[in-house]
LUMVEX-236345 format. One record per residue (C-alpha): residue number from 0; x, y, z. Coordinates in pm, whole numbers, padded with zeros to 5 digits. Layout:
N
pator / east / north / up
NUM / X / Y / Z;
...
***
This chain:
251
pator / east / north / up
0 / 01783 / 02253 / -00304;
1 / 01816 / 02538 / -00070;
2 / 02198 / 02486 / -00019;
3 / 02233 / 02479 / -00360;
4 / 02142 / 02836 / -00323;
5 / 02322 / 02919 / -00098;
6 / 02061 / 02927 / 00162;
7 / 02093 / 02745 / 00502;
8 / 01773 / 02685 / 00699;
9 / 01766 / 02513 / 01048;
10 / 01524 / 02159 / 01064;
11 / 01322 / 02292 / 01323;
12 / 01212 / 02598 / 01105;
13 / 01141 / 02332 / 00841;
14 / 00930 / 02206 / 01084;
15 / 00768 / 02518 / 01198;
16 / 00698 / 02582 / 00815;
17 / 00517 / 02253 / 00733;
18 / 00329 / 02257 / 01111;
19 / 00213 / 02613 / 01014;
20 / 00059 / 02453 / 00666;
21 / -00155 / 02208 / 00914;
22 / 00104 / 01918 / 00780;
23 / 00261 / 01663 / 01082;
24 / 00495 / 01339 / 01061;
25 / 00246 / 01044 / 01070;
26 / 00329 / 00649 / 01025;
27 / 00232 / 00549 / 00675;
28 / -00073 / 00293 / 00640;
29 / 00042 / 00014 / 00534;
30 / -00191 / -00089 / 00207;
31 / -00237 / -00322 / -00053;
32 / -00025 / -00310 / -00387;
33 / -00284 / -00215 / -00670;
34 / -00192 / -00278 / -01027;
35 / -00402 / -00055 / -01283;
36 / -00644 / -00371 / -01362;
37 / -00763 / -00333 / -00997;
38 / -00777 / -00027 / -00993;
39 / -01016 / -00025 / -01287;
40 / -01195 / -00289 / -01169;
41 / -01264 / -00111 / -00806;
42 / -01386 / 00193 / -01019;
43 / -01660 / -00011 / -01259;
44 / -01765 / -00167 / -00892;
45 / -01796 / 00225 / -00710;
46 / -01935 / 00343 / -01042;
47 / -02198 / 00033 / -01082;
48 / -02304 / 00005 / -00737;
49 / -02305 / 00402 / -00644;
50 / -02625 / 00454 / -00679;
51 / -02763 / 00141 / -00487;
52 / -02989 / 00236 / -00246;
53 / -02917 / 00186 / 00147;
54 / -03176 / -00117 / 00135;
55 / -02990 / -00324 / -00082;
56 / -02655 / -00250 / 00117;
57 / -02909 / -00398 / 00465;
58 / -02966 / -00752 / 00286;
59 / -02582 / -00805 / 00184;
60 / -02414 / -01074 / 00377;
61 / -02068 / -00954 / 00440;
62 / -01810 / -01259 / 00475;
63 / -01441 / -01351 / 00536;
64 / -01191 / -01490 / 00691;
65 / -00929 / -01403 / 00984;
66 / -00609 / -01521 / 01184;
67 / -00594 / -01469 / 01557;
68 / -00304 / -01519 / 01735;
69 / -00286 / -01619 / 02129;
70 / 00000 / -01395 / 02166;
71 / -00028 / -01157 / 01937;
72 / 00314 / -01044 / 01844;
73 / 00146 / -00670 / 01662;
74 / -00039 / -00602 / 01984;
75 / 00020 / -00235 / 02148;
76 / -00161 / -00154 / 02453;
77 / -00132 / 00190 / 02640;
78 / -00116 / 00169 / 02999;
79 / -00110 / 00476 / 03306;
80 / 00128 / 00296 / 03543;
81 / 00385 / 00445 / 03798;
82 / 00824 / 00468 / 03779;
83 / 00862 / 00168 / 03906;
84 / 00579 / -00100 / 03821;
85 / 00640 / -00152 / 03398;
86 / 00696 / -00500 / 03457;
87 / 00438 / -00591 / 03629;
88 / 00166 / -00792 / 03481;
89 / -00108 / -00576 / 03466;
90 / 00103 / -00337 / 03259;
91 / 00267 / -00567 / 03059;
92 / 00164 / -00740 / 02745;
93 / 00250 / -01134 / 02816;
94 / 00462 / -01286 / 02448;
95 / 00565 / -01624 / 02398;
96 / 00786 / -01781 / 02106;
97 / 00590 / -01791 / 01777;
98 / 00333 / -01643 / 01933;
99 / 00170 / -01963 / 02104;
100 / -00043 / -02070 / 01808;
101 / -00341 / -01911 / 01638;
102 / -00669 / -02005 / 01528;
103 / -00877 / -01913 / 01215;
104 / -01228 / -01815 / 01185;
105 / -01434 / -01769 / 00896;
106 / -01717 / -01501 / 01007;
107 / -02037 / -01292 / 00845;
108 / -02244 / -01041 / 00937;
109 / -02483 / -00796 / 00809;
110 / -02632 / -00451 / 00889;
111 / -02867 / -00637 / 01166;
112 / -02601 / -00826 / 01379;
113 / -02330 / -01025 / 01349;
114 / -02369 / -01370 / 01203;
115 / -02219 / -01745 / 01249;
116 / -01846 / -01772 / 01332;
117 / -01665 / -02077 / 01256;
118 / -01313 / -02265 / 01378;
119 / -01149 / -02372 / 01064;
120 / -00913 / -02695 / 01158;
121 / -00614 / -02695 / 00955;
122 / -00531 / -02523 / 00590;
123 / -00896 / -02452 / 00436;
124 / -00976 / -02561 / 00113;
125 / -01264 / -02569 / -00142;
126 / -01430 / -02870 / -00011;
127 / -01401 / -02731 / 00360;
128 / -01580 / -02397 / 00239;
129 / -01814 / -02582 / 00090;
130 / -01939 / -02753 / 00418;
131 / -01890 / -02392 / 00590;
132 / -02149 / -02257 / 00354;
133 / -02364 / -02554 / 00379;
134 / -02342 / -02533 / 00771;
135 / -02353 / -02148 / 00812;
136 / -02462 / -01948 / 00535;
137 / -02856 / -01977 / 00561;
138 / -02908 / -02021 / 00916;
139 / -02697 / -01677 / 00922;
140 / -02913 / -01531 / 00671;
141 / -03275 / -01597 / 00877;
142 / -03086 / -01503 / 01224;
143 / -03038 / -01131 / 01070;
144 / -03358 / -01159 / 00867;
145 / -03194 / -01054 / 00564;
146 / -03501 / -00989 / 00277;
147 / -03593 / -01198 / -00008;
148 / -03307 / -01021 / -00248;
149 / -03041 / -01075 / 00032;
150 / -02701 / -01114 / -00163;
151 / -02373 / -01320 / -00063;
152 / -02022 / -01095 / -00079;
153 / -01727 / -01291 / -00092;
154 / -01391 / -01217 / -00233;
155 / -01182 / -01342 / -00499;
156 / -00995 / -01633 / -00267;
157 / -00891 / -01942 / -00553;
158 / -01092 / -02130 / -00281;
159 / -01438 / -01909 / -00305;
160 / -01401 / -01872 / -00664;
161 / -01345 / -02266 / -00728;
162 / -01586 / -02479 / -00968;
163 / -01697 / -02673 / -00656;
164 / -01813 / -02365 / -00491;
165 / -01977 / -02191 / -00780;
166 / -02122 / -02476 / -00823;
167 / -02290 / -02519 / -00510;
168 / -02393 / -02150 / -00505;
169 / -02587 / -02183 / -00784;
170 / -02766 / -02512 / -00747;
171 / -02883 / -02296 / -00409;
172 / -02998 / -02038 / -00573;
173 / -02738 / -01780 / -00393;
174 / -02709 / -01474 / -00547;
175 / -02344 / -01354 / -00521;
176 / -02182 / -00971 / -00502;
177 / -01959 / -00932 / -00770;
178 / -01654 / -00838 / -00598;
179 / -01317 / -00639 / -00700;
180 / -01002 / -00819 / -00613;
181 / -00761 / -00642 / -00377;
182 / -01048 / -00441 / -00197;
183 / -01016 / -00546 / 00166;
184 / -01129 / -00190 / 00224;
185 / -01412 / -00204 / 00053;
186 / -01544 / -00518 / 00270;
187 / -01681 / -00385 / 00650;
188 / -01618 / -00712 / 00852;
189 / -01239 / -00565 / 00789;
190 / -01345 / -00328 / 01086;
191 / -01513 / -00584 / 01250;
192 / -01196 / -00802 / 01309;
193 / -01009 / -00605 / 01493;
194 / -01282 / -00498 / 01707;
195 / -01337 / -00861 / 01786;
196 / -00980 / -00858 / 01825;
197 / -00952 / -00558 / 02051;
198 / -01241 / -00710 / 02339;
199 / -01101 / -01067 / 02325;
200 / -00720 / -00967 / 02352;
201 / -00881 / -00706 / 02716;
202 / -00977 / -01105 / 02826;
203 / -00652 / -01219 / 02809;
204 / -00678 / -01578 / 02741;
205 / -00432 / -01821 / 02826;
206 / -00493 / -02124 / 02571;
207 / -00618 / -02176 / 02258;
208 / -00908 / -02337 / 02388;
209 / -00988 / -02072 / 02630;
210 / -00904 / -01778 / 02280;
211 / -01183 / -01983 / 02012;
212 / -01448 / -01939 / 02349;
213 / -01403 / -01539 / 02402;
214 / -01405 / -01516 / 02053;
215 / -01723 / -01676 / 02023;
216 / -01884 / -01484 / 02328;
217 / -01731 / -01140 / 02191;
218 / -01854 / -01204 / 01859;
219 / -02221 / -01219 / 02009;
220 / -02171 / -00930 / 02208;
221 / -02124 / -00698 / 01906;
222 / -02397 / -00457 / 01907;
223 / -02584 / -00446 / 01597;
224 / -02577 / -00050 / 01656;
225 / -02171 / -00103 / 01570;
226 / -02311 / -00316 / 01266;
227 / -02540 / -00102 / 01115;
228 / -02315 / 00183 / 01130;
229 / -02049 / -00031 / 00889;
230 / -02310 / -00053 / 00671;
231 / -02513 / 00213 / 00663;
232 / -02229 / 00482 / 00595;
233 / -02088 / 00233 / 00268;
234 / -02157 / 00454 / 00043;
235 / -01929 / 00701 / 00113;
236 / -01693 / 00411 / 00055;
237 / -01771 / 00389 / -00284;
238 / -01702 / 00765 / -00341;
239 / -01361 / 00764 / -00172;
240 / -01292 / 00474 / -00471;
241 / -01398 / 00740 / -00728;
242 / -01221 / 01030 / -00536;
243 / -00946 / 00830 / -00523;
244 / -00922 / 00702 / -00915;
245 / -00965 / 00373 / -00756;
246 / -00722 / 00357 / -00520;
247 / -00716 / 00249 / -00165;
248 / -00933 / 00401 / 00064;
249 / -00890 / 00530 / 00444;
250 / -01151 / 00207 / 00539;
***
């Protein structure tokens, strides 16, 4: 536009302009696509559920599922090392083809602690969620002493949405969040995965044996001040959605 003018101005005083407004180059967040039905949708949730108070956010059992690789193939690590040593081990982040297999977990936690974390074997469906609900989902719910009004979040998965499952939910009188599709944001385990992530990957396990063990023992060793924090600061969650006209978040 400016040579259209007439006027030539040098990139780095382009740059000097836009660092003196407080603006920097930054990576884009990757997010989810949101057509305008979810985006209405995550508004009615915000605007239904902004005025909850923090006690009913305490008794919700937060719930999902997650992938993790062996050898990751996403994983960054930042290492101090001296000219000379990059390839050793210590400062090296070990890779094999297709990233030597991966395990899924389905997990839950609330503002207490963290709750039960599962192995899934093989592709999950409705009948295998069924028996992880059966297995999991109470025990979880007296181990973090969740109240009388506790309430079950799930999200829109074909799978947790199936007749089978509604079915069972009901006949056990589980009361269930009603839950916007496309808001992984709006769901705190999502911050909870990669810390599990984060402290299994320092282990560096070498099978996938060895991977569904740390997992197990780092699970248990998140603190339940790390959970209650997720939890307690939701609400401001809820008024990023209606800051944001219901779309994506920062979370």
């Amino acid at each position: 536009m400016l040579e259209e003018k007439g006027r030539k101005v040098s990139i780095s005083t382009v740059k000097q302009v836009l660092y003196r407004h407080n603006l920097k180059g930054c990576s884009a967040r990757k997010k989810l696509l949101l057509q305008n039905r979810h985006k209405k949708s995550r508004l009615r949730f915000a605007t239904a559920h902004g005025n909850k108070e923090r006690t009913f956010w305490r008794n919700v059992l937060w719930c999902d599922e997650t992938k993790i690789e062996l050898f990751g193939h996403n994983d960054h690590r930042y290492v101090w090392r001296k000219k000379g040593v990059a390839c050793k081990p210590k400062n090296t982040i070990l890779t094999v083809k297709h990233g030597g297999g991966s395990i899924m977990l389905w997990g839950c936690f609330a503002a207490g602690v963290t709750g039960a974390l599962h192995k899934i074997d093989g592709i999950m469906r409705k009948e295998n969620y069924v028996d992880i609900l059966k297995q999991h989902l109470k025990t979880s719910v007296r181990k973090l002493k969740l109240g009388r009004k506790w309430v079950f979040q799930m999200d829109n998965d074909p799978k947790h949405t199936s007749k089978v499952v509604a079915k069972w939910l009901k006949n056990n009188k589980v009361k269930v969040l009603e839950w916007p599709s496309q808001s992984p944001d709006l769901n705190p385990i999502e911050n909870v995965w990669p810390e599990l992530k984060k402290r299994v990957r320092a282990r560096r396990p070498t099978n996938l044996t060895q991977l569904h063990q740390l997992c197990q023992e780092e699970w248990a060793k998140i603190h339940p001040t790390y959970c209650g924090k997720l939890v307690e600061g939701y609400l401001k969650r809820l008024t990023q959605v209606k800051q944001f006209k219901g779309n994506a978040t920062k979370y």
